[in-house]
C-alpha positions in Angstrom: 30.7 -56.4 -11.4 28.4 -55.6 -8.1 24.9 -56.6 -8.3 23.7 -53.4 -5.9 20.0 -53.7 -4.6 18.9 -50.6 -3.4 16.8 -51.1 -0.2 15.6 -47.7 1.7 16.0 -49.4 5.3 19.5 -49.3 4.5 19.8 -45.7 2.8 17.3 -44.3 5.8 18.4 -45.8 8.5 16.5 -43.4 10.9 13.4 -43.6 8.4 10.2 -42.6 10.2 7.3 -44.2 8.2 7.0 -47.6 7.3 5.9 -48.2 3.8 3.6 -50.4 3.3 2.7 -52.5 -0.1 4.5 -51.0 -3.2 2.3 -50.4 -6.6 2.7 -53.1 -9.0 6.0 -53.0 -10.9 7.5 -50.2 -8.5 11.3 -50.9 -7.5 13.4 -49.3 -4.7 15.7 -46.7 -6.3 16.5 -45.2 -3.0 20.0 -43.3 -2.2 21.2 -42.1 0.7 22.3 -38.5 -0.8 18.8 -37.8 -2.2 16.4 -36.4 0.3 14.1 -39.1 0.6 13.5 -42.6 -0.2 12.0 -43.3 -4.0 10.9 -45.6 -5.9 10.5 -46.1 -9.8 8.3 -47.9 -12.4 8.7 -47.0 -16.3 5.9 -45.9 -18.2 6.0 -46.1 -22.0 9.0 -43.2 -22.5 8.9 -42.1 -18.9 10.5 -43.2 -15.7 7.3 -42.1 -12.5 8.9 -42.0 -9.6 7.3 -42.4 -6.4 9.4 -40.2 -3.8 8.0 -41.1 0.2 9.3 -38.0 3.0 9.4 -38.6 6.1 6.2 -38.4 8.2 7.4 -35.7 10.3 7.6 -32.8 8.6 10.1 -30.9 10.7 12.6 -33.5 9.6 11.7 -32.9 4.9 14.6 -30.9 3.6 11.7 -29.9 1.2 8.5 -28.3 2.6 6.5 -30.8 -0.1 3.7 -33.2 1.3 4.6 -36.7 1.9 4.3 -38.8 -0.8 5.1 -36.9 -4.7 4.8 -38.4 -8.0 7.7 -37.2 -10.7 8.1 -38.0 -14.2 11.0 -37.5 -16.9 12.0 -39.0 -19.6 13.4 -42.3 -19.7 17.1 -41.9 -21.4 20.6 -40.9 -20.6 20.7 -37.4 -20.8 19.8 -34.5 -17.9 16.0 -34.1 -18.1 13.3 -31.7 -16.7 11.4 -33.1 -14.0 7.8 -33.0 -14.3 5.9 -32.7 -10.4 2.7 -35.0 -11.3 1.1 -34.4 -7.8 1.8 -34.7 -3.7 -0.1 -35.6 -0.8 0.0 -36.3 2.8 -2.3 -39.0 1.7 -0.6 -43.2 1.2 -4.2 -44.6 -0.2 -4.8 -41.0 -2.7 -1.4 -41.4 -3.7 -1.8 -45.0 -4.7 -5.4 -44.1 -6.5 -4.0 -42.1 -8.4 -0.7 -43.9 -9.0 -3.3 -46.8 -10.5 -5.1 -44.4 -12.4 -2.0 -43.0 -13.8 -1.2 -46.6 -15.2 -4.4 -47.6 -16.1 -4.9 -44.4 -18.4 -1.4 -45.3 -20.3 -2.8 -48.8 -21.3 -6.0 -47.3 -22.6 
């Protein structure tokens, strides 16, 4: 069996935005046929995931902002996505990536 470790350097070769330090427990789930690199972290019955466009926004298939925050439930079947929030922001999006944590432990 292959031991695949997604890495979004290698999915986006031409990636235009460097990302910087990961929130805690996040893990690359990028893929080359989705839009954009993401990454995941489960939270009690949910899988967040953290999707990062590109900086330039001529080159988003999607006319979102750069960073977005989804949610759906963590199991095997085909789920509604939930949009959390967006932002062009990488320090708002991690605030509120913490907060999002920090209220689930409370």
């Amino acid at each position: 069996m292959l031991d695949y470790k997604f890495d979004y350097k290698r999915e986006f070769r031409f990636f235009d935005f460097e990302i910087p330090q990961l929130p805690e427990g996040f893990v690359d789930d990028s893929w080359h046929n989705n839009v954009c690199p993401s990454f995941i972290r489960i939270l009690d019955d949910q899988i967040i995931t953290l999707w990062v466009d590109y900086k330039n926004p001529k080159r988003r298939e999607l006319k979102a902002k750069q960073f977005f925050v989804t949610s759906e439930p963590n199991n095997d079947e085909i789920n509604e996505v939930t949009h959390l929030f967006e932002t062009n922001n990488w320090q708002v999006a991690m605030n509120k990536i913490d907060r999002l944590f920090k209220k689930a432990k409370k």
